[in-house]
N, C-alpha and C positions, 0 to 999 in steps of 0.2 A: 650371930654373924649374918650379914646379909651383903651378900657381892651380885651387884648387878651390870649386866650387859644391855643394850638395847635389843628391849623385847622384842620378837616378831611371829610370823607365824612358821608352822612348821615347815614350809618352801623356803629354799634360799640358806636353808641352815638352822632358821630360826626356830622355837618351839614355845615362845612365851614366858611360863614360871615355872621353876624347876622346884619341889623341896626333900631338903637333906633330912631324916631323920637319924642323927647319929650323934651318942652320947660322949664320945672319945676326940674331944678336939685336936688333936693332931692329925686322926684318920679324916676329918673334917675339913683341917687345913689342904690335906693333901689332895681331897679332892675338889675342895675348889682350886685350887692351882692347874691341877689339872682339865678342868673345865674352861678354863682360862685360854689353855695351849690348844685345849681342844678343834676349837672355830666355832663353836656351838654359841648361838645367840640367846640368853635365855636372862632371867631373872632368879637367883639363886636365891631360898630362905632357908636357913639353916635352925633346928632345935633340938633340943637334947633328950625328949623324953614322947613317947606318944600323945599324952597330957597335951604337952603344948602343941603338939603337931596338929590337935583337936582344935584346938586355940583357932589355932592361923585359918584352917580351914572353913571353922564359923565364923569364920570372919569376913568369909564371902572372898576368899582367896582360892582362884581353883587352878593349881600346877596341873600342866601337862603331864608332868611325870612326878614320881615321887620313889628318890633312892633310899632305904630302908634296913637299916641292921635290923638285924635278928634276935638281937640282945641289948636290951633296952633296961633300963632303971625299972620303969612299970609294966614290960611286954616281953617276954622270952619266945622266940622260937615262931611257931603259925600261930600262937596264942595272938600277937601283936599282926603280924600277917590279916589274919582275919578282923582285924577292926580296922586296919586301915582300907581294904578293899570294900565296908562299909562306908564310912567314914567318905571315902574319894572312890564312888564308885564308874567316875569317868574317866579317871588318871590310871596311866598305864607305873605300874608299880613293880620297880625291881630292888631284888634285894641282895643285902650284901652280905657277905658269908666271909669266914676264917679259910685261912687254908687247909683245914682240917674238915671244913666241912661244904662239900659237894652232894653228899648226898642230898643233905636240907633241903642246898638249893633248886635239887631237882626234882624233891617236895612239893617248895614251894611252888615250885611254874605248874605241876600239876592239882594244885590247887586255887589258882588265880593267878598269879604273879606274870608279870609278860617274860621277865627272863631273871639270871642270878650273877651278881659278880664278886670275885674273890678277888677281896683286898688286897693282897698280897702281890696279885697279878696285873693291877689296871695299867693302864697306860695314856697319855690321852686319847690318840686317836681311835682307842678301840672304848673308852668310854663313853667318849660323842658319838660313833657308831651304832653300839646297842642302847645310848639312848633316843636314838632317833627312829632304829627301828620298832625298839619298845613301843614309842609314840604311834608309828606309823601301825604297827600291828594294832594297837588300842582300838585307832580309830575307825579301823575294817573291823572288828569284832562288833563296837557300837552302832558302826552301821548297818552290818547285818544283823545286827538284834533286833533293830527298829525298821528294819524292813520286814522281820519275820513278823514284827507287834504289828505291825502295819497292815499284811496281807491278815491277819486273823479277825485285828477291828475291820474290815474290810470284810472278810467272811460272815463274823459275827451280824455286821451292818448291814448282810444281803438275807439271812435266814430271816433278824426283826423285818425287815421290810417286808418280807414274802408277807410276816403272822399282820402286818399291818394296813396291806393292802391286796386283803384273796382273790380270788374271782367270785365274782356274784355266782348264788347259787340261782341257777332261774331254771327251772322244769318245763316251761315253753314259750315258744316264740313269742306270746304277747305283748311281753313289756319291753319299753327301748329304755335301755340301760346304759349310760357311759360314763364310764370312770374317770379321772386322770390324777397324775401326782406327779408333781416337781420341786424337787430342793431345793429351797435357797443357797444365793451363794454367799450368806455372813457365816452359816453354822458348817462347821467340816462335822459335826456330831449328826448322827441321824435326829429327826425330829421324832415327837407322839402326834402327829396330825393320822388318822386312823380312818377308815370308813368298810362297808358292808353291806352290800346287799341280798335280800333273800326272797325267793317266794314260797310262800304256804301252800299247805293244800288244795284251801281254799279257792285260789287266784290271788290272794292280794299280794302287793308289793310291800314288803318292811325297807326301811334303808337307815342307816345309822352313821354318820357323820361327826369325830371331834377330835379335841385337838389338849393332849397333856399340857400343862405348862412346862418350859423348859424343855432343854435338847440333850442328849444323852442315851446311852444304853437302860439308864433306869426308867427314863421318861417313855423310851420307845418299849420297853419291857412290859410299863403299866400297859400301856398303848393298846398293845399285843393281848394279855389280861382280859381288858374291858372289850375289847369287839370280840373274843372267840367266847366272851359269857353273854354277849349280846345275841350272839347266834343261834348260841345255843338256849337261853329264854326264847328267843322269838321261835325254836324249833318244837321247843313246848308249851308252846301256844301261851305265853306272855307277850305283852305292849303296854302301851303307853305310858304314866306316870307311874304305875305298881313296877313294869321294868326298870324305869330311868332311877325308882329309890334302889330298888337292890343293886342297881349297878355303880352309886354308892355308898351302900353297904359293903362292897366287895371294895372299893377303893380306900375306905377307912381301915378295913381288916389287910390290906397288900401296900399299902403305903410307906415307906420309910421315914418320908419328910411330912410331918405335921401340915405343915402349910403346903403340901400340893395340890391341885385341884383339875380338874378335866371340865371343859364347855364339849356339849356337845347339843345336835339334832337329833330326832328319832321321829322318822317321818312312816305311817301307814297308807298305800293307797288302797283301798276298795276294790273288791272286782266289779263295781259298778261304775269306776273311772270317772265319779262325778264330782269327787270330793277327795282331798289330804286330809288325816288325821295326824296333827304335829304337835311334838315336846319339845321345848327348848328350854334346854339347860344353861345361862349364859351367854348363847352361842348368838351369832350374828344370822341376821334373818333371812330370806329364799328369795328368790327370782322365779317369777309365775309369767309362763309365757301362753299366747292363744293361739289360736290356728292360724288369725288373720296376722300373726309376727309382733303382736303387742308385748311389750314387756312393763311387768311392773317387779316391785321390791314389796315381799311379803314378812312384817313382822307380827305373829300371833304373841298374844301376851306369853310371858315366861317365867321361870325361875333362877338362882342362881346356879351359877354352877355345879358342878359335882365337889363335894368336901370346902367348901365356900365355908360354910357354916352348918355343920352336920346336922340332921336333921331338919333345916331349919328350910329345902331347899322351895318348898311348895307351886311344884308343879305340876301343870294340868296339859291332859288332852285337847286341844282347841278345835272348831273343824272350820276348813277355809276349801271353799268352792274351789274344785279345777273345772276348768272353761274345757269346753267340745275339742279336742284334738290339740289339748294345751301339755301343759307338761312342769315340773319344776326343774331347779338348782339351785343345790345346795354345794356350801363352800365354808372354805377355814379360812381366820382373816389375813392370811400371807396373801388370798387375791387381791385384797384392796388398802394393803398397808403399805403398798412400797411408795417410796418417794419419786414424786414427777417434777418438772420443768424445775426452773433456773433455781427459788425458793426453796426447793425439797420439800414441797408440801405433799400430805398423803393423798393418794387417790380416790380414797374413802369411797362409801358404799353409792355416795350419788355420782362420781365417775365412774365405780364397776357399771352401775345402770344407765348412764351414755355409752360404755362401751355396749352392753347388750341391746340397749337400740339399735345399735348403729350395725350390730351383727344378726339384729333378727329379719326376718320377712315371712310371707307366706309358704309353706311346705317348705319351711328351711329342714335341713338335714341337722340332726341332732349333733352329731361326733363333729362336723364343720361350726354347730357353733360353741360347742363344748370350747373347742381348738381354738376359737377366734375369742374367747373370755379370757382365756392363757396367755395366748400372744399378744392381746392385745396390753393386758398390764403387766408384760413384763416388758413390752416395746416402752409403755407409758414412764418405767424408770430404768430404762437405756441409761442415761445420763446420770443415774446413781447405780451403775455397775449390776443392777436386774434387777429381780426379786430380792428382798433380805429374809423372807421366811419362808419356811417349805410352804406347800400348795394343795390342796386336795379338793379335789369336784366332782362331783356326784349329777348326773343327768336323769331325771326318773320321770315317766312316763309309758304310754299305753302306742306300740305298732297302730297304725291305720288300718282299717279292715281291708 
């Protein structure tokens, strides 16, 4: 049996789809009759067995409420109770009980059910009643569920970021250091865009830059993994391509998804500030800037990525001259992927390097043009709603005497 009303939403009276699970069609009759008298707007489906109530439900049928004996052909008692509150678990679910049994019903409400009603007793207007507040109760419990899931991913999304973006460790004022990181606004998941920087005992500067594929808790999880084993190599006097293989090795041995892979940078400077020693994993290549505010775009040869092709990544240490009072950046490619002007074309690495002209000069300030790389492309795709990918920059250089 199926007796339909014009559907609507739960304002106004309305509540959409209603389903009867009850085996006794005359108990059946009677309550659609009285759903009838009730005022209740809804779409009624009626079936006789939990079986078919299964049916209806994969079928991509989803009732607002769902009224339920207790005593079913294939479900007795909370036996059935509990599959359906499986089964529908966004549907406010009441059940319906003999005059003999109240206690059941107050069972079940303490075990899921929103409330209980005795056959015996209905009426209409107290059946459209409780089932409206059923409803209404449902869907304050579901909202506060998902606001409680909410503030946790939230929580959770604030500890990965911490492990993903530390403070540099620096022991003295020498090196000019600036970081920055901004989410895109396509992914609501945190990204694995990751970086680090450290100084040795030595004086040199290490810094490590990269970026997981995909967004997620597991992606930001490797993230987090890979820079606190990076740290900690570089704090044991590990670099360049001997680091970048164990680090993966550690992403073959922590990996869930076969095909995941990490690009990253792993940049050393010298205390002699006269030279980078750079690995690049995949990863998109540096901005070398000089005293007198020249910018170029540095790609040292490279390997592939991390878990690309295990073993196979064959990467080297390169060394690339830094200029008298120069400095690099390095970056993930959310700087220079989002979409500009009318076309939506990318802004790709030769417009990051018109932006960085256009923000360098002599004795510029690091952190202003760190800042003006940032704004500048995510000003560049204003007109496609910002960034689409998270962001991370990395500023590394040597204080002026």
């Amino acid at each position: 049996m199926t007796a339909a009303w014009a559907p609507g939403a739960l304002e106004g009276g309305g509540l959409g789809r209603l389903l009867l699970v009850e085996d006794d069609a005359g108990d059946a009759l009677l309550i659609e009759e009285f759903l009838a008298d009730s005022g209740l707007r809804a779409e009624l489906t009626w079936v006789r067995s939990l079986a078919q109530a299964r049916e209806v439900l994969a079928g991509g049928d989803s009732p607002g409420c769902v009224l339920l004996d207790l005593h079913l052909p294939d479900a007795q008692g909370l036996e059935g109770l509990h599959a359906m509150l499986a089964a529908a678990p966004r549907a406010a679910v009441i059940v319906l009980t003999g005059l003999a049994e109240e206690e059941a019903g107050l069972t079940a409400v303490a075990v899921g059910a929103q409330d209980y009603l005795v056959k015996g007793q209905l009426e209409p207007q107290w059946l459209g009643r409780a089932i409206r507040y059923a409803a209404q109760r449902k869907q304050v419990a579901l909202s506060a569920a998902e606001l409680q899931a909410e503030r946790l991913r939230a929580a959770e999304n604030a500890r990965l970021e911490r492990g993903l973006l530390p403070r540099p460790l620096i022991s003295s004022d020498r090196p000019d250091v600036v970081t920055r990181y901004r989410p895109g606004r396509a992914h609501s998941l945190l990204g694995g865009d990751f970086f680090d920087v450290v100084e040795s005992a030595d004086g040199a500067l290490h810094a490590v830059i990269g970026d997981v594929a995909g967004h997620g808790a597991a992606e930001a999880a490797m993230g987090v993994c890979l820079r606190v084993a990076w740290r900690s190599f570089v704090l044991a006097g590990l670099s360049g391509a001997r680091l970048v293989g164990l680090l993966e090795d550690l992403l073959l041995a922590e990996r869930d998804d076969t095909e995941a892979f990490v690009t990253l940078t792993s940049v050393t400077l010298p205390p002699e500030r006269d030279r980078a020693l750079i690995v690049r994993a995949g990863h998109p290549g540096l901005l070398c800037y000089d005293s007198a505010g020249g910018v170029h775009l540095v790609e040292p040869p490279g390997g592939i990525a991390l878990g690309m092709v295990p073993g196979l990544g064959g990467w080297s240490e390169e060394e690339v001259p830094l200029p008298p009072g120069g400095g690099l950046v390095l970056f993930t490619d959310g700087l220079f992927e989002g979409r500009t002007g009318p076309d939506g074309e990318r802004l790709d690495l030769t417009g990051l390097l018109g932006l960085a002209r256009a923000a360098a000069g002599p004795g510029m300030d690091s952190e202003a043009f760190v800042d003006a790389l940032v704004d500048g492309a995510e000003a560049a795709s204003a007109d496609h709603d910002g960034l689409e990918d998270d962001v991370a920059v990395i500023h590394l250089g040597w204080r002026r005497p």
